[in-house]
N, C-alpha and C positions, 0 to 999 in steps of 0.2 A: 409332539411339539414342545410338548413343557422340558424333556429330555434334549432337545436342542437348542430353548433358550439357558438350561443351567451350562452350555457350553459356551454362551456369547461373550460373556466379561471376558474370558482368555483369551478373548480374539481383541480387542480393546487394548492397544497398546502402540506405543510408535514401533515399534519392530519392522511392521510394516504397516503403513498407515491405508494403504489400498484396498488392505482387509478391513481393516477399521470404519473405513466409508462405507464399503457396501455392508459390514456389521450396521453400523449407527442407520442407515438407508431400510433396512429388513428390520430393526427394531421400531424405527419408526409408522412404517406399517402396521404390521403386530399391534404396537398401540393404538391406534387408530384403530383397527379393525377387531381386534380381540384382546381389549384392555385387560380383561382379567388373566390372562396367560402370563400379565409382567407385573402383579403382585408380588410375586415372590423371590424375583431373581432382582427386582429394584433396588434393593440397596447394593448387593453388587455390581451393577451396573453403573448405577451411581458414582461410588468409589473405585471405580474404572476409568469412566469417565471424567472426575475431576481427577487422576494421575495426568490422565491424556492431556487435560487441560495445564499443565506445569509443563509439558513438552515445548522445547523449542524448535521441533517441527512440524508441529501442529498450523500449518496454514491451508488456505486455499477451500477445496472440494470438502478434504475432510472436515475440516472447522466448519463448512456449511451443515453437513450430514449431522455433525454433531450438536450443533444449534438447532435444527429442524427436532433431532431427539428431546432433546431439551423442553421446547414447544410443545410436542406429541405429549409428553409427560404432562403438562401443565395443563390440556385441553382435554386428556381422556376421563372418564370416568370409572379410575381405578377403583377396587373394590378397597375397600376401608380408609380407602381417600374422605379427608374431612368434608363436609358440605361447603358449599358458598357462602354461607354466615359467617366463617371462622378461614377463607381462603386467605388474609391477612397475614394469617399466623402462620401456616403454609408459606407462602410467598416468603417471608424473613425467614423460618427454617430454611426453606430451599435455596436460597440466597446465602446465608451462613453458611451452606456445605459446600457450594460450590465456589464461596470466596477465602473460604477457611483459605486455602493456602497464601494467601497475600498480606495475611495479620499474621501466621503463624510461624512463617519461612521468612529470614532476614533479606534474601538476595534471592530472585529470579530470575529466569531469562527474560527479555522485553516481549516477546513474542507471547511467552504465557501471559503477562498481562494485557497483551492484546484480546487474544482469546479469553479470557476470563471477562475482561470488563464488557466483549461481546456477548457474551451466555449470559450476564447481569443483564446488558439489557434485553436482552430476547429474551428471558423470565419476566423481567416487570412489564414487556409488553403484552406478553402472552398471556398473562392475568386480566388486562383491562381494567384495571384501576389505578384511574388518572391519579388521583389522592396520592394514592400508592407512592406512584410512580413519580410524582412531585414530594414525597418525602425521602426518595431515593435520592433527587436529586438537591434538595439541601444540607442532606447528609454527604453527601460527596463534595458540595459547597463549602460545610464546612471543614471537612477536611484537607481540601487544598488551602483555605484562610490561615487554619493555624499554622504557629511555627514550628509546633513537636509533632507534627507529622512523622512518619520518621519517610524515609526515598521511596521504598517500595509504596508503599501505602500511595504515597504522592503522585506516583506513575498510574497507578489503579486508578487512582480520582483524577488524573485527565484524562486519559482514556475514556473511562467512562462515559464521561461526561459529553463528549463526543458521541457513543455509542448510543448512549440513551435518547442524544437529541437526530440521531438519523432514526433510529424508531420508533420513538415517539414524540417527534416535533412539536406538538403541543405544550408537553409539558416547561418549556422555557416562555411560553405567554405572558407577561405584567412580570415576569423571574426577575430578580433581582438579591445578587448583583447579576448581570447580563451574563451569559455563559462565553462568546466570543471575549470577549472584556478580562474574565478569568485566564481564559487560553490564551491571550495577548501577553497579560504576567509574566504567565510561568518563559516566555523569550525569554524575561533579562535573567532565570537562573544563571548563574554557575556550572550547570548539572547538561552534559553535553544530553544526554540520558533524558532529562525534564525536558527538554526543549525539543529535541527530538519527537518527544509522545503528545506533547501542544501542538505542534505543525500538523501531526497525523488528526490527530482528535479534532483539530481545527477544521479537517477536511471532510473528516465522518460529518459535523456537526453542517457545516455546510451541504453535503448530500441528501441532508433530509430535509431541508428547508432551502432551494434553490433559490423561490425568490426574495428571500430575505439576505443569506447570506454570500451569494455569488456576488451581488454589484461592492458587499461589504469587502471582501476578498480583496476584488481588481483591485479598489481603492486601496486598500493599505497597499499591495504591490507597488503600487505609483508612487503611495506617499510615506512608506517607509524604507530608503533604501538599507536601513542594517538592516532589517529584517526582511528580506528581500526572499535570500535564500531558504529560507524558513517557511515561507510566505508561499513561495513555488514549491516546495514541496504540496505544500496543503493542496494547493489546486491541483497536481499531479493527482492526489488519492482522489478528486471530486470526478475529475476527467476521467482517470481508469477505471471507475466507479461502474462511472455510467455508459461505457465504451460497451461494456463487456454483457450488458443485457439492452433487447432488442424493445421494449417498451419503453423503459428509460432514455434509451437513444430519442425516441420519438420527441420524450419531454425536452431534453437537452438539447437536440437539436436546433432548436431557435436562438437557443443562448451563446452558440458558436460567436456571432459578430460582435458581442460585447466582450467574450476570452480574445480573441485571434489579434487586435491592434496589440493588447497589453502584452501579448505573449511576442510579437514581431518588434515590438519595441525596444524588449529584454535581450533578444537574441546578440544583441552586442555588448553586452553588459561585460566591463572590464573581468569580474571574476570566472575563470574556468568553471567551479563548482557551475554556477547560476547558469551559466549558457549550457551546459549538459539538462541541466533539468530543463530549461525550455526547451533544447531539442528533445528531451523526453514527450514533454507536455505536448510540444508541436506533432509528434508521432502518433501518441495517443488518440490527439484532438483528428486527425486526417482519417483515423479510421471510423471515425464516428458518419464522416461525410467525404469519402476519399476524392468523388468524381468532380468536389467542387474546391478541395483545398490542395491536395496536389498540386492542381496549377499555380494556388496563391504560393507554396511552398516552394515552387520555382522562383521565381521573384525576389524571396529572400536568398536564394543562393546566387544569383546572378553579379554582384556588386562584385567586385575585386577584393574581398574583404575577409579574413580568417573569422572573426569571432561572429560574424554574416551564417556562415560558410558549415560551422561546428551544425548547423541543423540535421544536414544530410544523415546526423550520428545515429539515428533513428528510423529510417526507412528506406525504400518503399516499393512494390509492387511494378504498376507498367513506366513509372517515371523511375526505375532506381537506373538505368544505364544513364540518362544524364548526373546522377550522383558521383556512381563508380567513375567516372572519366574525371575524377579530380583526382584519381591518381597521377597524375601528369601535370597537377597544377606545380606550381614554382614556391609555393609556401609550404617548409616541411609540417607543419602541424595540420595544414592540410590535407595533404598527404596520408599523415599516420590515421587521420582520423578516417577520411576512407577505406583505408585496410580493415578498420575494424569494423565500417558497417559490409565489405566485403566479408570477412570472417562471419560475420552473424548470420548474412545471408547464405553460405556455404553449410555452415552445421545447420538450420534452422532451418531453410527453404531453398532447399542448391537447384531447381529448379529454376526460382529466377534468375539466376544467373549460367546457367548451362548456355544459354546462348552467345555469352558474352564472353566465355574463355578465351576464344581464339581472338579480341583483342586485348584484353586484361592481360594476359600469362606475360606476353613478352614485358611489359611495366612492372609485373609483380617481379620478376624472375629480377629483374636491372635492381631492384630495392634490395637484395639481401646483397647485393658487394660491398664492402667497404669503401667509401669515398673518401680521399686523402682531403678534397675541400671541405668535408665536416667535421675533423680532426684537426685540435685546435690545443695549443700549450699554454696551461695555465700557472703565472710562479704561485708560490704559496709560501711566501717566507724564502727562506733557503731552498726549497724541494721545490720542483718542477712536477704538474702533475696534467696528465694528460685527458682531455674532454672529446666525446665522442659524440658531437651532438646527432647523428642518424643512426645512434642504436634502438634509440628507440623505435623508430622508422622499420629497421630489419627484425628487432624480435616482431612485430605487427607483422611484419611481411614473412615470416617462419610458420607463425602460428597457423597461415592457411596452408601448407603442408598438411 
């Protein structure tokens, strides 16, 4: 055994990250079950592991796997592992190695700082010491307060702060200043980048405290429209969250009727970005509880209405031929937007749709001509220049070739 954990680190790499998971999946075992056999290959390991962690394609399964490593290390009782007296001192070492890259590296991809401020807080959770974990987080406090922060560092500390408060909720109790209040800030950055990791951290942070921070959510949705967009993103990560495990669903479940008006509301929202994201949102939210929101989901498509209508962009199962049949609607953006939950459901689930070839094809088939009524001459000064407004229409209807 010991001869094939000194082979694991070279399996630890994005190359292929499939190997990686089930590596980090068997190490985590191992430690747990025969701590002393990963004494000696741990700092390699380690230093494996935070490479991986600099990866920008470090998401999903694997970033779990390797989180749960993370944890296994901090629970086992490795042999010349410090005692509990001095787990303090531990904790900040093992935090400095695994965040070394975010002080030491001028520019990362976003992605590793996601990852990263995840493993920060799955380390201070995994310890249990709230203390701790409350000086983690005014360190990170203050590091978003100042102004010589330098970016990266910046990104780290909203992130986190998000991370830390979906794993350890507590630790933002009597906090001050408020952590949502922080993450509301960093909006009015400059920094497409800052405000980007506020919206996500905004949404981590709300997952780990539903009833505090979900009613706080909708409200700013209602009653911030700049930050509207921003805003739905956040609730996108709370909903995707908890879609995706079968306990959670349980919890969130009730909270569906206080998301669904605000999300129905939005669905007409002048800007294109915003209405994509609540048909996101609205997708997401249907799988949590399909048998009872589908049908609400019909309702919002039924109006005469495009920016209504952009819903369908996202789903769905035994209702999607009432979708697909708005390929026939009279609103080109209608239209296009059909083709593309047609294409999704083609590469992704062609089964829902095998039935409905034989009336789709002929509509799909009329979309790739050229219509001379959507070609249109534009002057431009002196030059004449010519507008195509249904190409976009036919690249959508090529694409499911």
């Amino acid at each position: 055994m010991a001869k094939v954990l000194d082979e694991t680190p070279a399996l630890i790499n994005e190359m292929d990250l499939q190997i990686s998971q089930m590596t980090f999946s068997f190490l985590s075992q191992i430690t747990a079950l025969h701590p002393s056999l990963i004494d000696k290959p741990l700092p390699r390991l380690l230093e494996a592991c935070v490479l991986l962690l600099q990866s920008s394609l470090l998401q999903g399964a694997t970033l779990a796997a390797a989180l749960n490593f993370i944890e296994a290390i901090v629970f086992a009782n490795i042999p010349r592992k410090p005692s509990f007296e001095v787990w303090m001192i531990v904790l900040q070492e093992l935090l400095d190695h695994l965040t070394a890259p975010v002080y030491d590296h001028p520019v990362l991809h976003r992605q590793a700082y996601r990852s990263i401020s995840a493993c920060t807080a799955a380390v201070a959770w995994s310890f249990g010491q709230p203390e701790r974990c409350r000086g983690l987080a005014v360190k990170l406090t203050e590091q978003l307060m100042s102004d010589s922060t330098p970016d990266g560092v910046r990104l780290f500390s909203l992130l986190s702060v998000g991370e830390l408060g979906c794993k350890c909720p507590n630790v933002y109790e009597g906090f001050f200043p408020m952590p949502e209040e922080l993450l509301l800030k960093a909006f009015n950055s400059t920094s497409q980048e800052v405000k980007t990791a506020a919206s996500y951290a905004l949404g981590r942070l709300a997952i780990g405290n539903l009833e505090k921070y979900l009613p706080f959510l909708l409200e700013q949705i209602n009653s911030q429209p700049r930050r509207q967009y921003l805003l739905l993103h956040s609730l996108k990560e709370v909903i995707g969250s908890e879609s995706g495990d079968l306990r959670a669903v349980e919890i969130f479940r009730p909270r569906i009727e206080q998301i669904w008006p605000v999300l129905a509301v939005h669905a007409t929202a002048p800007e294109e970005g915003t209405r994509n994201v609540v048909a996101e949102c609205l997708g997401k939210l249907c799988l949590v509880h399909p048998e009872q929101l589908l049908s609400r989901l019909k309702v919002i498509r039924l109006p005469n209405k495009f920016k209504e209508r952009t819903a369908v962009d996202d789903l769905l199962h035994s209702s999607i031929a009432d979708f697909l049949k708005t390929v026939n609607d009279s609103d080109l953006n209608v239209r296009r937007v059909a083709l593309v939950a047609f294409n999704s459901a083609a590469h992704n689930k062609p089964r829902l749709i095998r039935d409905l070839l034989d009336i789709l094809l002929p509509s799909l088939y009329g979309e790739t001509v050229v219509r001379k009524e959507l070609v249109r001459e534009v002057e431009m000064g002196p030059f004449k220049h010519t507008v195509d407004d249904g190409i976009d229409l036919r690249k959508a209807a090529f694409e499911w070739y």
